[in-house]
N, C-alpha and C positions, 0 to 999 in steps of 0.2 A: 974962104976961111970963116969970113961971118956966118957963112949958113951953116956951115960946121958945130959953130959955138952955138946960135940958137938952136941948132936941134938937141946937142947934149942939153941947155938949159931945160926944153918944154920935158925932156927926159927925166929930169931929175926934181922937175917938179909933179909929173903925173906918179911915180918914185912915192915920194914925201906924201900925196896927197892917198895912195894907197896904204900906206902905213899907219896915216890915221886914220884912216876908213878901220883899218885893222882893229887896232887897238880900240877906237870905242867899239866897235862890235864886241870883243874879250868882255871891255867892260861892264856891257849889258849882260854875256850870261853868267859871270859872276856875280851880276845885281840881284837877277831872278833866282841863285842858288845851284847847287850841283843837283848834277840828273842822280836819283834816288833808285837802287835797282828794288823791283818789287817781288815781296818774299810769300810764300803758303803762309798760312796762319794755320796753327794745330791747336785748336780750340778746347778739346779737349782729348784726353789718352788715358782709357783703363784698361789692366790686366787683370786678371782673378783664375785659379787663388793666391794668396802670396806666399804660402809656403807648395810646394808641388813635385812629385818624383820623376828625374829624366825618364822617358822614356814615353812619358803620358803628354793628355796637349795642356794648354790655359787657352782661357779667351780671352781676346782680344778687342775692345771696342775703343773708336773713335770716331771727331769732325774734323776735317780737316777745309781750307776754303783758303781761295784765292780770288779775287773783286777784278784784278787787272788781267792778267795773263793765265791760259791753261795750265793745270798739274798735270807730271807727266809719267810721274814714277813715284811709288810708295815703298818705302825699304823695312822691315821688322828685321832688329837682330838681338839675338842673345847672347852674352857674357855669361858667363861663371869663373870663377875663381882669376881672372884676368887671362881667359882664354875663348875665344870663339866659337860657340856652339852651334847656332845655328844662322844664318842671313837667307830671308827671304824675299823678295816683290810681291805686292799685294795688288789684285788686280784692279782696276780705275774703270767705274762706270760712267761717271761724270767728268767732266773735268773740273768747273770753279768750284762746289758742292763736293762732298763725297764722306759718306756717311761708314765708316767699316763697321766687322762684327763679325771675326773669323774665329775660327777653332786653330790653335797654332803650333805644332808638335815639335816638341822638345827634346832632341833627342840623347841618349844615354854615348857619352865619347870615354875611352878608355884613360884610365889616371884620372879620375875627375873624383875628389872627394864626399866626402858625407857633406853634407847642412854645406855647401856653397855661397857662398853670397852672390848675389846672380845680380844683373843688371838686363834693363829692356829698353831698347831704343827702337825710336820710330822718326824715319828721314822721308820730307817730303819735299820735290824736286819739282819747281816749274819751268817753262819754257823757255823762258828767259834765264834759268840757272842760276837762279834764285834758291837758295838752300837752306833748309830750317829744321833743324834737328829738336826733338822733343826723349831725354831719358830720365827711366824709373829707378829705383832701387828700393830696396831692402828686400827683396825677394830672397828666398831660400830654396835652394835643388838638392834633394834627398838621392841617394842611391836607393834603387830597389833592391828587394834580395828575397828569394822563391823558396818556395817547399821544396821542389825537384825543378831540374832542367831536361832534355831529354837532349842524347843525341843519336840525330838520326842521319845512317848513311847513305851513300844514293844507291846502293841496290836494297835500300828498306829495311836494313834492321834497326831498330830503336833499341836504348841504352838509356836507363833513367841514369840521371845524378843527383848525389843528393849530399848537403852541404856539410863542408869536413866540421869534423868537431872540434868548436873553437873559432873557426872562422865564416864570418860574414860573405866574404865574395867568392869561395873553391868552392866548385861542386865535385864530386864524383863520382863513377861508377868503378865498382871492381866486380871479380871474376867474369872476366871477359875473354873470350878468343877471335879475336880481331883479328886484320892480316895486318902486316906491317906497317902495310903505308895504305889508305883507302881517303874517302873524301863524304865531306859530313858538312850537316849542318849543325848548328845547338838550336834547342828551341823553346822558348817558355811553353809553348803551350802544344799538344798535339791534337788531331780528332781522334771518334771511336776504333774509324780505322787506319789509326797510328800514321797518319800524314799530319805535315805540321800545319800548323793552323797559324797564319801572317795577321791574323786580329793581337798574336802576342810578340814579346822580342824575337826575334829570329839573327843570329850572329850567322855571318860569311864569310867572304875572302871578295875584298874589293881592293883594288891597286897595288896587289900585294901584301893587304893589311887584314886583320881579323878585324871587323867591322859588323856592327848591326844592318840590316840590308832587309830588302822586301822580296817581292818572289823570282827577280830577273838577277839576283844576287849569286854569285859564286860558289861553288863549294871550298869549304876548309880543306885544305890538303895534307892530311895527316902522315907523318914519317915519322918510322923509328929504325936508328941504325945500328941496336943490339938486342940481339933474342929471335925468335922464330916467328913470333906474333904477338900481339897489345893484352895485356893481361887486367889493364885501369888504365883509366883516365882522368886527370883531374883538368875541371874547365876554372881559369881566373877570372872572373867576370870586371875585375878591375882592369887588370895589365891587359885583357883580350888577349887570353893566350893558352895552351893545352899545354900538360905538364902528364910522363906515360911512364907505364910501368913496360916491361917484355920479362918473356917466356919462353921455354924450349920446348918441342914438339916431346912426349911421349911414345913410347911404343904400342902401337896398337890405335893410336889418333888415327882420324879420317882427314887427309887433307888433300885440297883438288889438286896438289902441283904432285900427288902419290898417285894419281890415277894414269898410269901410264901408258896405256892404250887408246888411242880412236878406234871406231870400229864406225862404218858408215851403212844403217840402215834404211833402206828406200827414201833415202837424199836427205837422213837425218844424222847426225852426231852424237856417237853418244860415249865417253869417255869412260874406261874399263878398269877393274882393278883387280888380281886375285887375292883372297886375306882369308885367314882363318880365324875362325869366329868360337865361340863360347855360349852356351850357353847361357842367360841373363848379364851378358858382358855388358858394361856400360861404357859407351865410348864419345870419346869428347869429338866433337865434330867444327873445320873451320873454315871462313871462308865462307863464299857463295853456298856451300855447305852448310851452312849453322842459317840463313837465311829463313822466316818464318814462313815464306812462300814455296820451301822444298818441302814435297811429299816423300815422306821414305816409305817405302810399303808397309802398309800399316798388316800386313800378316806374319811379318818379320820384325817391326822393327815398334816398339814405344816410343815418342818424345818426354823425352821425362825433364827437360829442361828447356832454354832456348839455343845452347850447345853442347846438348848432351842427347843421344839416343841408345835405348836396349835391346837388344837383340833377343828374340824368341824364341828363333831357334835352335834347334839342336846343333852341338857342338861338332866342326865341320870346314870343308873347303868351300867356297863360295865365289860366286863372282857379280861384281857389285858394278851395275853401271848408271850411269848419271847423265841426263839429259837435260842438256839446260836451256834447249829450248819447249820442256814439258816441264821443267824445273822437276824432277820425280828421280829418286833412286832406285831401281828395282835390282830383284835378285836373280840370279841364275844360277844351276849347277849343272855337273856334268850328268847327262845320262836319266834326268830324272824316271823315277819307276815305282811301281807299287812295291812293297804297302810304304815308303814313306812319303811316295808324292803322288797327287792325280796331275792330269794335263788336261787342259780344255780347249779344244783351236773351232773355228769357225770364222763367222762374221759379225760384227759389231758390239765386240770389249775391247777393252782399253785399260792398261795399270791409270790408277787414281792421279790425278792431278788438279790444281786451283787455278792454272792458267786457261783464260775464253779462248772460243776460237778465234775471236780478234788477235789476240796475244798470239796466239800457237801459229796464224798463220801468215802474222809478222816477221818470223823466224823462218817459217817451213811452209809456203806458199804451195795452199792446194790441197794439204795434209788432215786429216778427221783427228778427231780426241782420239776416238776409237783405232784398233788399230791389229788388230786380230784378221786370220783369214784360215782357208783350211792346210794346215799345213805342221811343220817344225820346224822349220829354215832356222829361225833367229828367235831370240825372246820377245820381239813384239812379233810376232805370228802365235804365240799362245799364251797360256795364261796358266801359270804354277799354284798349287793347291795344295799348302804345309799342313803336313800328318800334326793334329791339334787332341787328339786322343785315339784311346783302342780304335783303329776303321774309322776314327771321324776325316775330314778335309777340309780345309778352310781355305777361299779365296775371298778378294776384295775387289771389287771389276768395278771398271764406269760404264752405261751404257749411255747408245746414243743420244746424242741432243739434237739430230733436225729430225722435224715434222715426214713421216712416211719413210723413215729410214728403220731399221728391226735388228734384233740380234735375233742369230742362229746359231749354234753352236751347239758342243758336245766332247762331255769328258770321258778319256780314256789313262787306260793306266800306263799307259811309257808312249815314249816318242813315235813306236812302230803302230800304230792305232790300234793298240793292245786292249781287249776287250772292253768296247766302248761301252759306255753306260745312258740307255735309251730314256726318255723323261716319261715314256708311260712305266716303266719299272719300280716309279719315285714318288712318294706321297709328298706333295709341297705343301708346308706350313708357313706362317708369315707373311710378306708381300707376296699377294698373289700376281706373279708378273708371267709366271714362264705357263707357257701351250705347247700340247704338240703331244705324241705319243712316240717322237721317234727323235727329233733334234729338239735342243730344247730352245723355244723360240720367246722370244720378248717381244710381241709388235710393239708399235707406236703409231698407230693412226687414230681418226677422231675418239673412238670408242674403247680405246685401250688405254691399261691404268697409265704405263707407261709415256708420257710427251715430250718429256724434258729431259736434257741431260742429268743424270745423276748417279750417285755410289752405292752400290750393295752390296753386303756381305753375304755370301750364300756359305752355305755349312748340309756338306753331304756325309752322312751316316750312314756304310754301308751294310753293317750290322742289321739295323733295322728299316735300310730302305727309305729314309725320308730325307729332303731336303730342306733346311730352315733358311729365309731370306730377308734381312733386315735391310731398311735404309741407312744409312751412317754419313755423320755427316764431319766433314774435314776439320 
């Protein structure tokens, strides 16, 4: 039992002797003071300018420094009006040291008023998580507001808008024939050739939302559920949001869901329509139709608008077909024949079109611009020649574009090679392109005018026997 008791005794004093061991240790590092965590210093933080319009940048300059521990993260954010415009990370060269001097973009958020009062913070974070916020005020954010805005769809037609009268942020466009629902972008600013240019705003479709966006940005998806197609548009540059007018189709309109035939030429598509036409008829055209990259054959038909075309010819049954992947509408009738039509078949012409062979053979792998042979099977195996006076004729043909390729060919008066018309018979004036004494021939090798793909109008007078051949350009 004694050894029992001294052992709880030595117990309860080695006990005791650690608990003041304890406490004077406590009370030493409360002598020496609390551990102090160590924080960035932001020496100094300027913006400029102070007053500024969303959408544009400011610059940004600071020092920021840490003596103890690495910085490990730079934050820049923007307030307006007591809402979050923008939070960025600024990137770290240094860690103790670090010198900024960025250009910092602002961007324009919808609902965001005039003259904002803006606020700029700058949080710099060390390793130890240590945290030191540095913010500006009195800063001012302007809304911008444009002469015109443009919208442009994704098969390329542009739309100016231009601001309603009376208000600051609607733009509009009217007399439009849109389709119902298509997909767009807005854009401040375009190039010469009408693509939008991302040096200016550019509105999209991000998460759902009309948003300003750069070039991996969305299209707008535009829908209207009364009327036949978009007749206006008005763009809110505030709310981010399209406001549309609609329209019903007229009688005698062009529209592609009217073209109610396929017809498949040597593995091409070309959608059919038959319509009777008028003389100087002016007709509104919609859709992939109204598109400023469709060629309508220019021996039939004027653009007299960017939804509007005239018809030249003579008043009549017609058949109109469209090829969209030539983008071009050419014409056909039944039976053509002298004296109101010539015919030309051969090798290498083609009705007019603006799409490359890059383009064309995207579509139709394998396939020439050109597109003629000798024969009359279909409308692309000849080439129609509208009565344009007493015994005149007028066609509009591309010819070839590679290097040692030629046209041959030869007009006759109807389908049945009904007295052909020989090129020694024919004084040519004009481009002197065509040879030959018997087909009329276009080379294209080193020495001929001919090298390039291109369009001419030729004009045969049978009266007098001459042929006249311009360039023409789309």
């Amino acid at each position: 039992m004694k050894i029992i008791y001294k052992s709880i005794f030595r117990i309860c004093i080695l006990f005791a002797a650690f608990v003041t061991i304890t406490m004077f240790s406590s009370c030493e590092q409360k002598d020496y003071g609390e551990f102090i965590l160590p924080l960035p210093v932001i020496e100094t933080f300027q913006v400029s300018p102070q007053t500024f319009t969303f959408g544009d940048n400011i610059q940004l300059t600071a020092k920021i420094s840490d003596p103890e521990v690495d910085i490990i993260s730079l934050n820049v954010s923007v307030t307006a009006d007591n809402r979050l415009v923008a939070s960025q990370s600024l990137p770290i060269k240094s860690n103790r040291t670090i010198d900024v001097d960025v250009s910092f973009f602002v961007p324009l958020i919808s609902n965001m008023p005039d003259n904002a009062d803006v606020k700029i913070s700058l949080t710099a974070t060390n390793q130890a998580k240590g945290v030191t916020v540095r913010e500006l005020t009195g800063f001012t954010g302007k809304r911008p507001h444009f002469e015109r805005l443009y919208l442009v769809t994704e098969s390329g037609e542009v739309s100016v808008l231009v601001p309603q009268s009376g208000s600051n942020n609607k733009y509009e466009a009217s007399g439009l024939a849109l389709a119902k629902s298509f997909r767009c972008h807005i854009a401040q600013k375009i190039t010469a050739d009408n693509r939008i240019d991302y040096s200016g705003l550019v509105w999209g479709e991000k998460n759902g939302k009309i948003e300003p966006v750069d070039e991996s940005g969305d299209y707008i998806f535009v829908y209207s559920v009364e009327g036949d197609y978009i007749t206006s548009t008005v763009f809110d540059s505030y709310e981010f949001k399209t406001i549309l007018g609609n329209g019903n189709y007229q009688s005698g309109d062009l529209v592609i869901d009217n073209f109610e035939n396929a017809v498949t030429i040597d593995g091409e598509t070309l959608l059919k329509t038959s319509v009777n036409l008028t003389k100087n008829q002016e007709i509104t055209v919609f859709h992939d139709l109204a598109s400023p990259d469709v060629v309508y054959n220019p021996d039939f038909f004027e653009r007299i608008a960017p939804n509007k075309v005239k018809f030249l010819g003579e008043t009549g049954s017609y058949d109109l077909y469209y090829n969209a992947g030539r983008k071009n509408v050419i014409v056909g009738v039944a039976n053509p024949s002298y004296p109101d039509y010539l015919v030309a078949c051969g090798f290498g012409l083609g009705y007019p079109s603006k799409v490359t062979p890059e383009q064309l053979n995207a579509v139709y792998p394998g396939r020439n611009l050109v597109t003629t042979s000798w024969g009359f099977d279909h409308v692309l195996q000849y080439i129609l020649f509208r009565k344009t006076g007493d015994n005149v004729f007028q066609a509009t043909v591309m010819t070839p574009g590679e290097h040692d390729k030629y046209a041959g060919f030869k007009p006759f008066e109807n389908t049945g090679w009904g007295n052909e018309k020989q090129a020694g018979s024919f004084t040519f004036t004009g481009e002197q392109i065509i040879t030959g004494d018997n087909d009329w021939t276009i080379p294209n090798g080193d020495n001929d005018p001919v090298r390039e793909q291109a369009v001419y109008r030729i004009t045969i007078d049978l009266t007098t026997m001459t042929v006249n051949i311009i360039k023409v350009t789309l």
